[in-house]
TIMI-2910 file (N, C-alpha, C, CB; in pm, 1 decimal, decimal comma, always signed):
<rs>
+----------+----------+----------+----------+----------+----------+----------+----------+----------+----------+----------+----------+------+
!      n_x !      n_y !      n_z !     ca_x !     ca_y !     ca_z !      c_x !      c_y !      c_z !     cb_x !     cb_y !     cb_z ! resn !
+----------+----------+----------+----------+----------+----------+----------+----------+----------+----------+----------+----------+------+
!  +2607,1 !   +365,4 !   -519,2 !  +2490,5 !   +391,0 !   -436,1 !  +2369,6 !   +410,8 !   -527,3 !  +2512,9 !   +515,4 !   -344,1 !  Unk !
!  +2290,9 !   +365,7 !   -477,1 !  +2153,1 !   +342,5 !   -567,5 !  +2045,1 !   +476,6 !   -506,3 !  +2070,8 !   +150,7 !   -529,7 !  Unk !
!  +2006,1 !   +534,7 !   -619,0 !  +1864,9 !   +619,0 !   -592,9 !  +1718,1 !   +556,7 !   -581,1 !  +1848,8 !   +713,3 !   -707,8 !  Unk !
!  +1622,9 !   +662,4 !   -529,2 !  +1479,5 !   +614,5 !   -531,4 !  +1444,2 !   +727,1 !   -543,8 !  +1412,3 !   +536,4 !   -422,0 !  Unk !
!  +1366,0 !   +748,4 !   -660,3 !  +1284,3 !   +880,0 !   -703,6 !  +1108,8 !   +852,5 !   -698,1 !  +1335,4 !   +922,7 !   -879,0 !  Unk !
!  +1065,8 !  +1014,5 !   -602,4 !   +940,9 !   +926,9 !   -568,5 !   +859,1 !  +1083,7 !   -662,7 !   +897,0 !   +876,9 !   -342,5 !  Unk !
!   +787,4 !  +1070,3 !   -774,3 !   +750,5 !  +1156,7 !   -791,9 !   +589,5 !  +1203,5 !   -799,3 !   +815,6 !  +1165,7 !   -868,9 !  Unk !
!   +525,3 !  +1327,1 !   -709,9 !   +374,5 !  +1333,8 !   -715,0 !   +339,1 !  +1455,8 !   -757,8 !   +306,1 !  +1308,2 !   -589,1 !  Unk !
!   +239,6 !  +1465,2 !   -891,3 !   +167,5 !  +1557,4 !   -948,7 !    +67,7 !  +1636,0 !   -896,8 !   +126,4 !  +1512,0 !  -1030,0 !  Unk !
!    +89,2 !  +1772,4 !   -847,5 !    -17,9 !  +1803,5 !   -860,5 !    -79,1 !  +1772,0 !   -697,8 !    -72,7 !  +1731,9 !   -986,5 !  Unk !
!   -186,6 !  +1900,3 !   -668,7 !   -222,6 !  +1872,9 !   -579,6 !   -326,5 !  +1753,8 !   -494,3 !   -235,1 !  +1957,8 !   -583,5 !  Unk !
!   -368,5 !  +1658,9 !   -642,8 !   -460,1 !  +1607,3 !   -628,2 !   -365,4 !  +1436,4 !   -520,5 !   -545,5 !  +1604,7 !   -797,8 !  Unk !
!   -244,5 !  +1425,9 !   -555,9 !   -152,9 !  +1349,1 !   -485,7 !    -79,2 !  +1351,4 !   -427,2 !   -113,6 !  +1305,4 !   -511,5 !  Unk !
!    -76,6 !  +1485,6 !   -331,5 !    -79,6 !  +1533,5 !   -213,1 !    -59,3 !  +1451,2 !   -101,7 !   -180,2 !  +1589,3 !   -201,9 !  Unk !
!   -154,1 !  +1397,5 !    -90,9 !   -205,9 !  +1300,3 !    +34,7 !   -110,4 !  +1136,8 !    -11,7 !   -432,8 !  +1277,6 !    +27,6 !  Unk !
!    -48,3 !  +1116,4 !   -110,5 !    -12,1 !  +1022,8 !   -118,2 !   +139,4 !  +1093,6 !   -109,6 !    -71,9 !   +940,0 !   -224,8 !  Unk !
!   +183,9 !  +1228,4 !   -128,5 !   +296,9 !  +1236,8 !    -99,3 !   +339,2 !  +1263,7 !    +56,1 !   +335,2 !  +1322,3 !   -182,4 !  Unk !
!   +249,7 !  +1275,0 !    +91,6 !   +221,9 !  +1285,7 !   +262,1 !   +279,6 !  +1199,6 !   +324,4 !    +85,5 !  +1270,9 !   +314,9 !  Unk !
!   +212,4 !  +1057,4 !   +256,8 !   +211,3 !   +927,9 !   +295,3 !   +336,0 !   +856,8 !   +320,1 !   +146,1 !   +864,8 !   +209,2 !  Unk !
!   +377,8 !   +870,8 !   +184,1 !   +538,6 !   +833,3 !   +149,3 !   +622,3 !   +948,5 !   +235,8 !   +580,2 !   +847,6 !    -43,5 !  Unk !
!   +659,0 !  +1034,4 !   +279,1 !   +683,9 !  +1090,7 !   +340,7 !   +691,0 !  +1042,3 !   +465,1 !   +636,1 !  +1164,4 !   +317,7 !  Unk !
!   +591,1 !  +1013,7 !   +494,5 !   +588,6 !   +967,4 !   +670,4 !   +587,8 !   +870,2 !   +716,0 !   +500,1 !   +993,8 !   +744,4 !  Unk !
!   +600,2 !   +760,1 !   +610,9 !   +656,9 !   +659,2 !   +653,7 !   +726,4 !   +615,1 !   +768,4 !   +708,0 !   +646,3 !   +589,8 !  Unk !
!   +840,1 !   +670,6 !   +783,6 !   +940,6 !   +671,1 !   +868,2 !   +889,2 !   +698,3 !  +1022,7 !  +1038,5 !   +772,5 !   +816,6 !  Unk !
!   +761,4 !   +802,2 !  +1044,1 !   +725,6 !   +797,5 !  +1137,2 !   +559,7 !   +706,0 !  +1183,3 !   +746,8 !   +924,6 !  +1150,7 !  Unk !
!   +530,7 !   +680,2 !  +1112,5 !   +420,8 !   +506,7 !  +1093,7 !   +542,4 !   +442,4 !  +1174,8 !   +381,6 !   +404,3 !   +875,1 !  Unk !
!   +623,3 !   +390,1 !  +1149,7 !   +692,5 !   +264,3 !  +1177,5 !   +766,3 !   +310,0 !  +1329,0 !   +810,4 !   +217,2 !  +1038,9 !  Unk !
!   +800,5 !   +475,9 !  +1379,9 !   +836,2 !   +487,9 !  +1480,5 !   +703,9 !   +486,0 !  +1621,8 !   +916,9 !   +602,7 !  +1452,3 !  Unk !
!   +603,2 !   +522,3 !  +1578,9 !   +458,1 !   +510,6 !  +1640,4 !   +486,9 !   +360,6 !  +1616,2 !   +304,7 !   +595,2 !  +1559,7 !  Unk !
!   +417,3 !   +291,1 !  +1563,1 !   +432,2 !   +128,7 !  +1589,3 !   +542,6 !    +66,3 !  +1664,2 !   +442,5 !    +59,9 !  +1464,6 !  Unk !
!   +653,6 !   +149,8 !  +1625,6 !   +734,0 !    +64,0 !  +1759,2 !   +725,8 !    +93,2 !  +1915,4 !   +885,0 !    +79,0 !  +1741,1 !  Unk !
!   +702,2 !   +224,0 !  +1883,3 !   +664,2 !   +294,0 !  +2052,2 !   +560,7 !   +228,7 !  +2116,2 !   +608,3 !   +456,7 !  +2056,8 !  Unk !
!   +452,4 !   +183,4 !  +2012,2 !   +332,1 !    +92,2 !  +2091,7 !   +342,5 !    -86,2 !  +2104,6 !   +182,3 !   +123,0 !  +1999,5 !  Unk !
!   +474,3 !    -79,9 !  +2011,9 !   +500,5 !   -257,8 !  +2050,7 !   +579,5 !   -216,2 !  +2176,9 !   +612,9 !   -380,0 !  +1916,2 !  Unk !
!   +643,7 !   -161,0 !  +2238,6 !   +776,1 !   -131,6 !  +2316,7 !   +628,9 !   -123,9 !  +2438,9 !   +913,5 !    +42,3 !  +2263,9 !  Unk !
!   +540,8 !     -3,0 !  +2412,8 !   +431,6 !     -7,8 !  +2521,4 !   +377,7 !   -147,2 !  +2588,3 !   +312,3 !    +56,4 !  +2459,7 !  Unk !
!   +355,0 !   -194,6 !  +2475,8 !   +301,4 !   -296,2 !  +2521,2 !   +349,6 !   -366,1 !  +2606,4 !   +276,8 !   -355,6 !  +2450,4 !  Unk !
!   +500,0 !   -425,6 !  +2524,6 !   +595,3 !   -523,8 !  +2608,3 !   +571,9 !   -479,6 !  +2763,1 !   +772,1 !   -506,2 !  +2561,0 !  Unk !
!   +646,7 !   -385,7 !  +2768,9 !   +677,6 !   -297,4 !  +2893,1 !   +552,9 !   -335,8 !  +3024,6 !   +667,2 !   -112,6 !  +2835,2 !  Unk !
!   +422,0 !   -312,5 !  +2964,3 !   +288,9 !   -317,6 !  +3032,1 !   +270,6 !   -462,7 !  +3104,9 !   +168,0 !   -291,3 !  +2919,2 !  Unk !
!   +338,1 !   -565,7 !  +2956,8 !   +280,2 !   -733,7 !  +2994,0 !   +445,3 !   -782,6 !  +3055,3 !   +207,5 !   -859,3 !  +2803,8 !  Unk !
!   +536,1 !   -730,8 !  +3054,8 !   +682,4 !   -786,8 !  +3115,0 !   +668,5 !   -737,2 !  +3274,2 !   +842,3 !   -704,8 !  +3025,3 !  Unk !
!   +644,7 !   -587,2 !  +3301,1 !   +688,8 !   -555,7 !  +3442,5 !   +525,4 !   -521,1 !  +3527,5 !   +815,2 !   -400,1 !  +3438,0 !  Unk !
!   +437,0 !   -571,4 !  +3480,3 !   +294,2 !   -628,5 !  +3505,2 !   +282,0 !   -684,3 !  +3691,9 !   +273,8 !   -784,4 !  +3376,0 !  Unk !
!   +233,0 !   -687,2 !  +3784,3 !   +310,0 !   -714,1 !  +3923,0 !   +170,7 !   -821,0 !  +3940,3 !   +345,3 !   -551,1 !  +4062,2 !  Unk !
!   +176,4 !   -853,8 !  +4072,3 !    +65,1 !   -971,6 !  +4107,7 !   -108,5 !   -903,9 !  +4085,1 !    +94,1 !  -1024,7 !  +4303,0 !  Unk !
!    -58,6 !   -763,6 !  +4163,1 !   -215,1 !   -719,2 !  +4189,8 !   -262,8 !   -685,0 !  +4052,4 !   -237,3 !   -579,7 !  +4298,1 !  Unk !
!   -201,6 !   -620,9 !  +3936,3 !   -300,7 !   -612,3 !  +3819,0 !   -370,9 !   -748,7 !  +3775,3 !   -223,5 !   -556,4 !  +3693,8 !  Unk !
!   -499,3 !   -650,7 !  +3687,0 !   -596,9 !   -796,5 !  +3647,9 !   -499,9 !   -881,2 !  +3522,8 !   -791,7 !   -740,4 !  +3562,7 !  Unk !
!   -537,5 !  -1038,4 !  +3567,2 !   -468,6 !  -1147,3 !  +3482,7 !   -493,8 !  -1089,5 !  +3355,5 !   -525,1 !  -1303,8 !  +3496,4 !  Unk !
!   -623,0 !  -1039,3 !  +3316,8 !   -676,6 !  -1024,8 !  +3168,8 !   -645,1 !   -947,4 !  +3116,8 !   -786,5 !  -1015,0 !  +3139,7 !  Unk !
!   -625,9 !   -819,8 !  +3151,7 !   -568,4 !   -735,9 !  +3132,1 !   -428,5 !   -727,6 !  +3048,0 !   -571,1 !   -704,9 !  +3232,1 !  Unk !
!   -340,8 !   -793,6 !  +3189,2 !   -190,0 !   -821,7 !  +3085,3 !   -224,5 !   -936,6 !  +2998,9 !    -30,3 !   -872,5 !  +3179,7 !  Unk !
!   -287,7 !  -1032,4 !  +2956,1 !   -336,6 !  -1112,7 !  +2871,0 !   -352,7 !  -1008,2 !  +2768,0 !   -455,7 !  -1193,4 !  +2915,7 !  Unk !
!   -400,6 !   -965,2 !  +2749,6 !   -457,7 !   -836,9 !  +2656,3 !   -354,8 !   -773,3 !  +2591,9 !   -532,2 !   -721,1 !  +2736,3 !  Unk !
!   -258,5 !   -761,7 !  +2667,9 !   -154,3 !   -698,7 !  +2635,1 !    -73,8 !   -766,3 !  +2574,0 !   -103,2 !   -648,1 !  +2720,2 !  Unk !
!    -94,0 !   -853,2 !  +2566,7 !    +43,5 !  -1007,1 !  +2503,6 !    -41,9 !  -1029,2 !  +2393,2 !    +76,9 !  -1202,4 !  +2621,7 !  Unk !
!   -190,9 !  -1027,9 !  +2389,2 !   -279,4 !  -1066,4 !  +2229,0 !   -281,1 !   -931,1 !  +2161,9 !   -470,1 !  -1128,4 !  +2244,6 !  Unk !
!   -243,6 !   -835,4 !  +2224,9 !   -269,3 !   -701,1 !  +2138,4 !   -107,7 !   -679,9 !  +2105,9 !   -356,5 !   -549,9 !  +2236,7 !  Unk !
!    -26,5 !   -737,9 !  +2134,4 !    +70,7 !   -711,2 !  +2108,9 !   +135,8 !   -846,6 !  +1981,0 !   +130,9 !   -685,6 !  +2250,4 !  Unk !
!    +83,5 !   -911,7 !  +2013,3 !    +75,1 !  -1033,4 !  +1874,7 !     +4,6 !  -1036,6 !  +1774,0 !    +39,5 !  -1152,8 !  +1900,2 !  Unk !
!    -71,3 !   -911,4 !  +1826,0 !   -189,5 !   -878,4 !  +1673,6 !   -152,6 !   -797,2 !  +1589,5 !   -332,5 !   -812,8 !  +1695,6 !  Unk !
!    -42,3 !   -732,0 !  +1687,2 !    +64,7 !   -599,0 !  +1603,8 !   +142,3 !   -671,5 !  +1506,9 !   +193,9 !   -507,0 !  +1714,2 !  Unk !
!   +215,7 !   -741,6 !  +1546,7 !   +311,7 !   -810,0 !  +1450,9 !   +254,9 !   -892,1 !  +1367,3 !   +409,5 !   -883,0 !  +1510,3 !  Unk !
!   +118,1 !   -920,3 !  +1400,9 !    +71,4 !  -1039,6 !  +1266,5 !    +41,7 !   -930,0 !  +1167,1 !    -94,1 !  -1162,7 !  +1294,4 !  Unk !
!    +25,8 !   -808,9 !  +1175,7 !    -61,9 !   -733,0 !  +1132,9 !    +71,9 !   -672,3 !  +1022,3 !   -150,1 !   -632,8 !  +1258,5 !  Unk !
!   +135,0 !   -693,0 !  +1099,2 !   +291,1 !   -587,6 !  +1020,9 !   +342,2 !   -721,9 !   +923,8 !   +472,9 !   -520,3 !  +1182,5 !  Unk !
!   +323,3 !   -789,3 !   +984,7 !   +374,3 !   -948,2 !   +907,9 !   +311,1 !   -978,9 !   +771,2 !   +324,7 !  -1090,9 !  +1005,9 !  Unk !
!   +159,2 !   -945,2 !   +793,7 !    +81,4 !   -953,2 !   +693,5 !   +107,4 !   -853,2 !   +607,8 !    -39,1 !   -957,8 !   +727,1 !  Unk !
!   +164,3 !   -746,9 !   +563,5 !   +205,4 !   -641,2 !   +494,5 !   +377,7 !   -675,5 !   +478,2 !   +159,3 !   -497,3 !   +578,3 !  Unk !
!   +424,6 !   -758,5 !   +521,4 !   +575,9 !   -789,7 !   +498,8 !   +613,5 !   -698,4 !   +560,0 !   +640,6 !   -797,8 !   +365,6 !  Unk !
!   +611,7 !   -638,0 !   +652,9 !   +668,9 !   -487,1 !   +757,6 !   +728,0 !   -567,6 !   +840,7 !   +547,3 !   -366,2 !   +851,1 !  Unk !
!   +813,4 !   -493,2 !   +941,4 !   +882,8 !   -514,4 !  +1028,0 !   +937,7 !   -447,8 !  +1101,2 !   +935,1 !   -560,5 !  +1004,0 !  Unk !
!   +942,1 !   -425,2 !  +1237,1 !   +999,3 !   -314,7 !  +1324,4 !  +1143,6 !   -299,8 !  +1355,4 !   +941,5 !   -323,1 !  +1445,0 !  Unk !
!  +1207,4 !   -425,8 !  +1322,5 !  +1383,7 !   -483,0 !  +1322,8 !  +1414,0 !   -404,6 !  +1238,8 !  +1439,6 !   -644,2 !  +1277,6 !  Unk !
+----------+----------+----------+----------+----------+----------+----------+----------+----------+----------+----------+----------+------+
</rs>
């Protein structure tokens, strides 16, 4: 089994140990708002506005280009 040692000096890298730290929950917020989304533009009914769930299918493809572009992934 392989280690990963993440080490930060000092209070001045703080905020970057924050970061690394929370990772794990960055990527659970992003999935909760891809999952939002889906949810919004899949069970969407006649009377909401067309544009609207449109919106929801480009804001939801902007997520993943966006995660794509950083090599991320919610899988």
């Amino acid at each position: 089994m392989s280690k990963i040692i993440l080490e930060f000096d000092g209070v001045e890298e703080q905020d970057d140990a924050r970061t690394a730290l929370d990772g794990y929950k960055w990527k659970l917020a992003m999935w909760n708002l891809d999952q939002e989304l889906r949810s919004k533009s899949k069970y969407a009914s006649d009377k909401d506005d067309p544009n609207v769930v449109e919106a929801y299918y480009k804001l939801r493809e902007e997520l993943r280009d966006i995660l794509n572009t950083y090599n991320l992934s919610l899988d």
